[in-house]
N, C-alpha and C positions, 0 to 999 in steps of 0.2 A: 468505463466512461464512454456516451456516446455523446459524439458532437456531430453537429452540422457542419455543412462545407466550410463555411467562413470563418467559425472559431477555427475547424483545424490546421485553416492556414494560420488562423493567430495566433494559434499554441505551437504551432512549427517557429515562429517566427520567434514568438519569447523563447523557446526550448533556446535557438541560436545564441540568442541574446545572454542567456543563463551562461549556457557553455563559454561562451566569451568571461563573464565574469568571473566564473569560479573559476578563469584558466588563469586568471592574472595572479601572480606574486603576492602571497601575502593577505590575499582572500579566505575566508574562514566559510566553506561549503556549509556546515553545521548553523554557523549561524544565520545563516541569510534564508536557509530552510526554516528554521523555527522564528524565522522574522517573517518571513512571507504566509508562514500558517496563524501568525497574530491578523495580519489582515484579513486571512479565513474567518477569523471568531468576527472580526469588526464588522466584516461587510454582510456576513452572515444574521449580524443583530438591528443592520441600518438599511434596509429595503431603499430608503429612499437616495442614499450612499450608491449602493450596491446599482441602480437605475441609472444613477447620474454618469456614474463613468463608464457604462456599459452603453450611452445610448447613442448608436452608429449615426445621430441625425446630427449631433453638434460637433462643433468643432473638436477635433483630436486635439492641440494642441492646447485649448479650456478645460481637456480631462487631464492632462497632463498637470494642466498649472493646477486644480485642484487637489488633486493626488501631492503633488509636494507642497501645496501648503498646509496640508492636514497633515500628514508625516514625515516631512524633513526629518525634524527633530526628533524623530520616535525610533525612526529606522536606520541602520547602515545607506551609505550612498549603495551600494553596491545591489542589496533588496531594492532600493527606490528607482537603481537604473532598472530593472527588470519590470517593476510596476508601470514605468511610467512608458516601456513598451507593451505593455498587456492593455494599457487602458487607451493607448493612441493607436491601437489597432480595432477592428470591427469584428465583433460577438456577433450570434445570431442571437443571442437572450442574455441577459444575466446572472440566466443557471449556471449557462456554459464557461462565463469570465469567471465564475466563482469557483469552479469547476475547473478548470483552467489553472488558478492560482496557487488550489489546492494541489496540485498535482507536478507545478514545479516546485510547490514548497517540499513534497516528500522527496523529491526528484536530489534537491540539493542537499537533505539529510543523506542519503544513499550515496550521495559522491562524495559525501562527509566520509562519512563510515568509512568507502574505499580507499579515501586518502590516506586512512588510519590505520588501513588493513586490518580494517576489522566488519568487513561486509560480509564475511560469512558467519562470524558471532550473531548481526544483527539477521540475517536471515535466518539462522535457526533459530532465535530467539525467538522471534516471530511468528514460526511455523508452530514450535511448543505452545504457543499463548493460544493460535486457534484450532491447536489438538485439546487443549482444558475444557475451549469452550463448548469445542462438540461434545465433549465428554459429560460436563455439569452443565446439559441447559438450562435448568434454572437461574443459573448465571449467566447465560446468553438471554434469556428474559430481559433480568432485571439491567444489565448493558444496555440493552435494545428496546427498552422502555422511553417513548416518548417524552412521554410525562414526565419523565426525572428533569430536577436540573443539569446544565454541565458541569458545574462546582461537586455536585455529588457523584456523576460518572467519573469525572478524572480522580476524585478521590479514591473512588473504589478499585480503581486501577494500578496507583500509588499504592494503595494496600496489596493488591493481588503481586505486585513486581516488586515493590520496595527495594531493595537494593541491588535483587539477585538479576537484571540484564544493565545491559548497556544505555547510557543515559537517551542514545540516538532510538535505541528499539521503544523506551520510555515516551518519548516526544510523541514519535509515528502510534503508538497504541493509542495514545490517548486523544489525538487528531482523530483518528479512525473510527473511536467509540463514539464522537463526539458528531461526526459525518461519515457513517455508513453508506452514503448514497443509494438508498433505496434496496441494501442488499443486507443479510443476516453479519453481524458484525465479526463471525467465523469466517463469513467469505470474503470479507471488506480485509481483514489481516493477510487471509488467503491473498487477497489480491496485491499486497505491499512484497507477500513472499515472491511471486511472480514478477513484481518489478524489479525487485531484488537481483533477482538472477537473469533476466533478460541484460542487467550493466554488463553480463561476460556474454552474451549470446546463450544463456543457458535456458533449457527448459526443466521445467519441475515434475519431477516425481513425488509423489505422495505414496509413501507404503507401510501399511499395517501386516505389521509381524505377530505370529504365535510367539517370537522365540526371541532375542536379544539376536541380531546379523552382527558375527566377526564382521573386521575392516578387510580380510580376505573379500568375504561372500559379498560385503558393499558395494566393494570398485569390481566383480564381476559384472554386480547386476545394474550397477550404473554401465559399465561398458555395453552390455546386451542389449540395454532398453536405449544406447547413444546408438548402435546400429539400426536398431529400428525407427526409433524418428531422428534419425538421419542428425546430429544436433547433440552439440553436451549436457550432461544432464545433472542436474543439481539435486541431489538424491536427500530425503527428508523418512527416517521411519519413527512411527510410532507402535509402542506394543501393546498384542491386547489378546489376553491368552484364552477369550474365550473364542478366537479364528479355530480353536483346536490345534493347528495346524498349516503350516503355510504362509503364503502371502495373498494381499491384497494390493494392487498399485494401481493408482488412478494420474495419468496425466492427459493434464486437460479436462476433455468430458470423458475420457477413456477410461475404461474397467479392465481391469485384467483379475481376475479373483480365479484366484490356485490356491484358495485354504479350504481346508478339511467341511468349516461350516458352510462357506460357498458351495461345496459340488454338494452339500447333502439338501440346501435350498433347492440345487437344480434341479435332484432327484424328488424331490415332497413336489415341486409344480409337474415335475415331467408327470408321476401316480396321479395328482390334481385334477391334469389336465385331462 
């Protein structure tokens, strides 16, 4: 997500405003997340909605009273207190408030999850869904088809997950499919995995195996690659036996390829070349 200087101070500002809410007694993180990503779909279908409370030249306090008299009644007070600081703060666009909204709505699914101790189900779950998709793109196609309705992307998503993840991994897939922002819908999951694991300070590993890794060779090569970037590391493998051999691990923009079909690439460009 890139923003301008101004949203980031107002996404700083809502972030606080979040943290204050989900810290109170009796607050449900889950739901204020999947209440804040209804206003994603809403603001997303009402441009002129979407303008009104986004426009730095009128009164903060007129975005405010708007916003709760369209959803008082729709929303938890607890969503409406975090709205009605997003919308009484200064966007540099519209994109970025919508953009913005979206982003603490996943934000307080993830501290859902935590709460539940169950944020490492929903990160792998997550990391699994955009290992499918690299796998069958024709299914990252039709995902990432414009054209489609969203009634038929969340469906086919309900079909692909049906009961086998967590209802929170369920919400965040189907937000995601639904607003990729500008990126392949494998990298848009990608990018919830990453959030996922920055709640502990973690960075992400990504590693493709020839071979099924013991929980021995795991927590080695999570400790190996925590020495090297300096930082814990949230360790993800998928397998895929035609590496031959070895590993693949990407974190970040970073490549590290020590399988069999990697050094044999190196060799066919090094003769190539």
């Amino acid at each position: 997500m890139t923003l301008h200087a101004a949203s980031r101070e107002a996404l700083d500002f809502a972030g606080n405003r979040l943290d204050e809410v989900l810290g109170d007694a009796g607050s449900d993180p889950s739901a204020v997340g999947e209440e804040l990503l209804s206003v994603v779909d809403l603001l997303t279908g009402e441009s002129g909605l979407r303008r009104a409370v986004s426009d730095g030249s009128t009164d903060p306090e007129a975005r405010k009273r708007l916003v709760d008299s369209l959803l008082r009644d729709k929303i938890s007070g607890p969503a409406l207190t975090v709205l009605q600081t997003v919308v009484g703060s200064r966007w540099s666009n519209p994109r970025e408030l919508l953009d913005g909204v979206e982003y603490l709505g996943r934000t307080a699914l993830l501290v859902g999850a935590e709460k539940a101790d169950k944020l490492d189900t929903v990160e792998d779950e997550l990391f699994r869904f955009a290992r499918i998709l690299v796998n069958r793109p024709e299914l990252e196609r039709v995902l990432g088809d414009r054209s489609a309705s969203a009634e038929a992307k969340r469906g086919l998503v309900r079909q692909l997950v049906a009961d086998k993840v967590d209802p929170i991994s369920k919400v965040l897939l189907e937000q995601v499919v639904l607003r990729p922002g500008g990126r392949s819908v494998a990298e848009s999951v990608d990018g919830l995995v990453e959030m996922a694991a920055a709640r502990r300070d973690r960075a992400v590993a990504r590693v493709t195996s020839a071979t099924e890794l013991t929980a021995e060779q795991r927590e080695r090569l999570a400790a190996q690659l925590g020495r090297v970037y300096d930082r814990p590391i949230a360790l993800h493998v998928a397998l895929d036996p035609e590496l031959g051999a070895g590993l693949v691990v990407r974190v970040g923009d970073e490549v590290i390829d020590g399988s069999a079909a990697g050094r044999l690439d190196a060799v066919r460009r090094q003769l190539a070349g």
